[in-house]
N, C-alpha and C positions, 0 to 999 in steps of 0.2 A: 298814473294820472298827473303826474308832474308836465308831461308835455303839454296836456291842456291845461294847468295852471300858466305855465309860460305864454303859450298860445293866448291865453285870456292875455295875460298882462302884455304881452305884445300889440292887442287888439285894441284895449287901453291907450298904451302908447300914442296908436296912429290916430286912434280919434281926437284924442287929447293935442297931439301937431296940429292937425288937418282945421280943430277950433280957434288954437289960437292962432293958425297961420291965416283964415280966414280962406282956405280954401276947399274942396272936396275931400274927402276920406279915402275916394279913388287912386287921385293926384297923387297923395300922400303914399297910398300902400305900394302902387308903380314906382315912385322915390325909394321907398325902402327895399323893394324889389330889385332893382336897380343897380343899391348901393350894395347890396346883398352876393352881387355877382360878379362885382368887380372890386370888394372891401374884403379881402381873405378874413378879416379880425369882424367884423358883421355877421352874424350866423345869419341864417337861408332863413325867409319868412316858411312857417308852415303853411300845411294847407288848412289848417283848424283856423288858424289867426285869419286868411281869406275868405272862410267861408264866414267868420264871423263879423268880419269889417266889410264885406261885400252883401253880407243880410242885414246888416245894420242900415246901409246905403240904399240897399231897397224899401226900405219900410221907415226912410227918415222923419218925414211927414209925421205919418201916425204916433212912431215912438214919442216924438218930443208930445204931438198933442197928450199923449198919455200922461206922460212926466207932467207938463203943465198943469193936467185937468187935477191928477191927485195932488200934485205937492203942494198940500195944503200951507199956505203963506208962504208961497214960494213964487216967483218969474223966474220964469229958468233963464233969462237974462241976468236976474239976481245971485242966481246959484253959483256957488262957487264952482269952477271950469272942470275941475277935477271931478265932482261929484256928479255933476249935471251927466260928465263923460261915463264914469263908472256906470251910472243910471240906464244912458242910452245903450250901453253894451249889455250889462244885466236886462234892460226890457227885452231887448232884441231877443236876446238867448232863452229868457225863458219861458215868452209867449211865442215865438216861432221854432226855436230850436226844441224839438221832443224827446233828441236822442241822452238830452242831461238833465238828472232828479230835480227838482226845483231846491228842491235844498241845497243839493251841490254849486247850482250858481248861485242861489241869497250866498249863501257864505262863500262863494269866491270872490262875489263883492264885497264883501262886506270887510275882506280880509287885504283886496284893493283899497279899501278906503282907510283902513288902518293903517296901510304903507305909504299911503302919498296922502291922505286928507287932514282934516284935524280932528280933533277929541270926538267933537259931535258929530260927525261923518257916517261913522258905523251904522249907529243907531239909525240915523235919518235914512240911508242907502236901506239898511233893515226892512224899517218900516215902511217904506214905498214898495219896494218888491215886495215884503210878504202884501201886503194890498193887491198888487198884479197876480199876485200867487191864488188870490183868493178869487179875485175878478177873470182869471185868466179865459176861462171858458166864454163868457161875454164878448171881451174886449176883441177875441178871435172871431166870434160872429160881429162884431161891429165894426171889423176891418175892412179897410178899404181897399182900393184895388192900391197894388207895389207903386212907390212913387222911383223918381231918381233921384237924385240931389244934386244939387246945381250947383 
């Protein structure tokens, strides 16, 4: 499981660039792709870190209104960039992605958020997904159709 620990934290990475570059998550993972094959010292993007930066991309829309609707005294303009990101990968993954226990991604976030966030981080990334964990079957029938990201 360490390659998808990595793969997470790689997927992290690009969303977290792509936020504060202010551009697509696409752009970004083509960049790293890129640098990936011509940077001998750059390891190779996998294919977990695409499938998961490329389904995050599709369902940008929907995740953030998620994020928004629960994070209770939150704007996720307010949200710290790190967590807001952690967030948008962990919804991604454990309302669309079926192939990982819902446990395994709460605590892979939550273990992202202990590496790059602050104190209060964990808890708050916690507590939002386990909500999603709980709401998951709903939030799947209230989805809308795949967006793209602009």
């Amino acid at each position: 499981m360490a390659a998808r620990n990595k793969a997470r934290k790689r997927a992290f990475q690009i969303l977290f660039e792509a936020d504060q570059r202010g551009t697509s998550v696409q752009t970004v993972l083509a960049d790293w792709i890129r640098h990936a094959r011509t940077d001998d010292r750059q390891p190779p993007v996998s294919e977990y870190t695409m499938q998961l930066v490329e389904g995050y991309a599709q369902y940008t829309a929907r995740i953030d209104e998620l994020i928004s609707t629960y994070a209770v005294g939150w704007t996720l303009d307010r949200m710290p960039v790190v967590d807001r990101n952690i967030l948008r990968l962990g919804a991604y993954e454990l309302v669309w992605e079926d192939e990982t226990p819902d446990a395994v991604v709460i605590d892979e976030a939550v273990q992202l958020a202990k590496e790059f966030s602050t104190d209060d981080s964990p808890a708050f990334v916690n507590g939002l997904l386990g909500r999603f964990k709980e709401l998951k079957p709903s939030l799947r029938r209230g989805e809308q159709q795949p967006t793209t990201e602009a």
